[in-house]
C-alpha positions as CSV (number, residue, x, y, z in Angstrom):
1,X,77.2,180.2,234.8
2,X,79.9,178.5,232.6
3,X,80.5,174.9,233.3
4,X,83.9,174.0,234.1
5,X,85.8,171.3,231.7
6,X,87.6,168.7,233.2
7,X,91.2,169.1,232.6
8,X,92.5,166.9,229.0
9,X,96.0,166.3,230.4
10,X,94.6,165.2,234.0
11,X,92.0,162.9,232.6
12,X,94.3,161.5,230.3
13,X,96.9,160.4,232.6
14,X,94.1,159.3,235.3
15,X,92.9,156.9,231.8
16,X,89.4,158.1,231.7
17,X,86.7,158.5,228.7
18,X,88.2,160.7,226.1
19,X,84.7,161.5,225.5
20,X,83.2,162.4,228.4
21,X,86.1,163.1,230.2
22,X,84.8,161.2,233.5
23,X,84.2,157.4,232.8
24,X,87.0,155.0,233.9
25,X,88.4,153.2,230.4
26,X,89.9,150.4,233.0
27,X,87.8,148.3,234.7
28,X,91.1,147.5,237.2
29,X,92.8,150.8,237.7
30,X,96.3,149.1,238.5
31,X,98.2,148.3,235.8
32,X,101.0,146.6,237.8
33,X,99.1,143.3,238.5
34,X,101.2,139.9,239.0
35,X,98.9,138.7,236.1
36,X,99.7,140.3,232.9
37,X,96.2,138.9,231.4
38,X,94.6,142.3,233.5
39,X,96.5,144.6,231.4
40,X,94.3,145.3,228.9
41,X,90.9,144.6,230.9
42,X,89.2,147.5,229.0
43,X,85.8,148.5,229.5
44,X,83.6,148.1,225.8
45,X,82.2,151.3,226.1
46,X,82.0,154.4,228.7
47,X,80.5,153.5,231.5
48,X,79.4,157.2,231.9
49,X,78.6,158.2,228.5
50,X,78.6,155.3,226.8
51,X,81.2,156.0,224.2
52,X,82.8,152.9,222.2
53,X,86.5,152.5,222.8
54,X,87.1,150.0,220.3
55,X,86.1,152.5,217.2
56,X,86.6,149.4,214.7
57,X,88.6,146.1,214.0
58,X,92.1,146.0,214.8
59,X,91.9,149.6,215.9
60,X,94.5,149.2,218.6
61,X,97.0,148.1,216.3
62,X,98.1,151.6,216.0
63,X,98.9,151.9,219.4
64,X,102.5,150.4,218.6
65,X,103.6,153.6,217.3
66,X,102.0,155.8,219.8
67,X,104.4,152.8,222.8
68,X,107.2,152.9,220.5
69,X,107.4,156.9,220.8
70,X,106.5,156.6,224.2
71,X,109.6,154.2,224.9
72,X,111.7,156.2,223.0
73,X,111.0,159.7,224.6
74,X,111.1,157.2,227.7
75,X,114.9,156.3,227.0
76,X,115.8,159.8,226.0
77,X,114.9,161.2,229.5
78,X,116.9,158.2,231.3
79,X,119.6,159.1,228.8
80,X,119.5,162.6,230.3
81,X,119.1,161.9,234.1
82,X,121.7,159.4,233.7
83,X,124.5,161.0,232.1
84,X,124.0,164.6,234.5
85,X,124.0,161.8,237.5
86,X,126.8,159.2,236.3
87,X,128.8,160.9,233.1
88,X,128.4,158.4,230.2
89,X,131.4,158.0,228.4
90,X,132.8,156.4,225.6
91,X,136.2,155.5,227.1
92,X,134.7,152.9,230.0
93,X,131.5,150.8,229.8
94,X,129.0,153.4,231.2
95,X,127.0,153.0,227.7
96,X,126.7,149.7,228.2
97,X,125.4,150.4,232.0
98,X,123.2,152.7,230.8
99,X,121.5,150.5,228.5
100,X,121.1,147.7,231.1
101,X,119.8,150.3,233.2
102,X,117.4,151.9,230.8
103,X,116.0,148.3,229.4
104,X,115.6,147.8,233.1
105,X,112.9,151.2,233.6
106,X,111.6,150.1,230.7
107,X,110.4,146.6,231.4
108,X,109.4,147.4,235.2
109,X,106.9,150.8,233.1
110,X,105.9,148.4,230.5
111,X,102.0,147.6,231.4
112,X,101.3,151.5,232.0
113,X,103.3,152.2,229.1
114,X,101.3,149.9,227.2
115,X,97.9,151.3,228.4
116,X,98.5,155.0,228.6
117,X,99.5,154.2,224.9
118,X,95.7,152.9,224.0
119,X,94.4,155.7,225.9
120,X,96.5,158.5,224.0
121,X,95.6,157.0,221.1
122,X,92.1,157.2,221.2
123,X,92.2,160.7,222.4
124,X,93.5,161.1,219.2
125,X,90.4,159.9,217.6
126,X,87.9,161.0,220.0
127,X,86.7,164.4,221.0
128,X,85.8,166.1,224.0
129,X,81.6,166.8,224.6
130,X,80.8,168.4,227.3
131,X,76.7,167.5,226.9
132,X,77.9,163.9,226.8
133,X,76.6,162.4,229.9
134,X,72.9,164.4,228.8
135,X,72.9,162.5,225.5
136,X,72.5,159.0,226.7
């Protein structure tokens, strides 16, 4: 009988082990904590599979382009929603609305911004076994 794989878009978004697919990368799984110092409260390896998240110094420096495409595909949709909702125009201040508005979305989705952009990262970087969990 075939094993079923559990589902790479689904485990992403739920932040688990790009490895194994099942370990928790988080050790708190709310990013929206009063204390910003939890955001990044990763675990040092898999607690499943025991996969290494950090795969070498300074690695998660290249997570600013993976949160700056995020924000920006991020504004795009607001930009969208917005303007079918409210009209932007040129003619009043609506532009300027919108961009209070969007900076506002932004900062509120800023800590699961910032760790959904480690996590798509390292998927980038890190591949799928499904004989993970036998090897260690």
């Amino acid at each position: 009988m075939k094993k079923k794989h559990p589902n790479y878009l689904l485990s992403l978004l739920s932040m688990k082990c790009p490895h194994c697919r099942k370990g928790p990368m988080y050790r708190d799984r709310n990013p929206f904590h009063w204390r910003f110092s939890r955001i990044f409260n990763m675990y040092d390896h898999c607690p499943v599979c025991h996969q290494k998240f950090e795969l070498e110094t300074g690695f998660w420096f290249g997570t600013g382009y993976v949160s700056y495409a995020l924000a920006v595909a991020f504004s795009v949709f607001n930009l969208i929603w917005y303007w079918l909702i409210f009209n932007i125009s040129w003619k009043d201040n609506s532009v300027f609305i919108w961009l209070g508005v969007n900076g506002f979305i932004l900062l509120i989705f800023q800590p699961w911004l910032m760790r959904i952009s480690r996590v798509i990262y390292l998927y980038f970087f890190v591949y799928y076994d499904e004989d993970a969990e036998k090897l260690n």
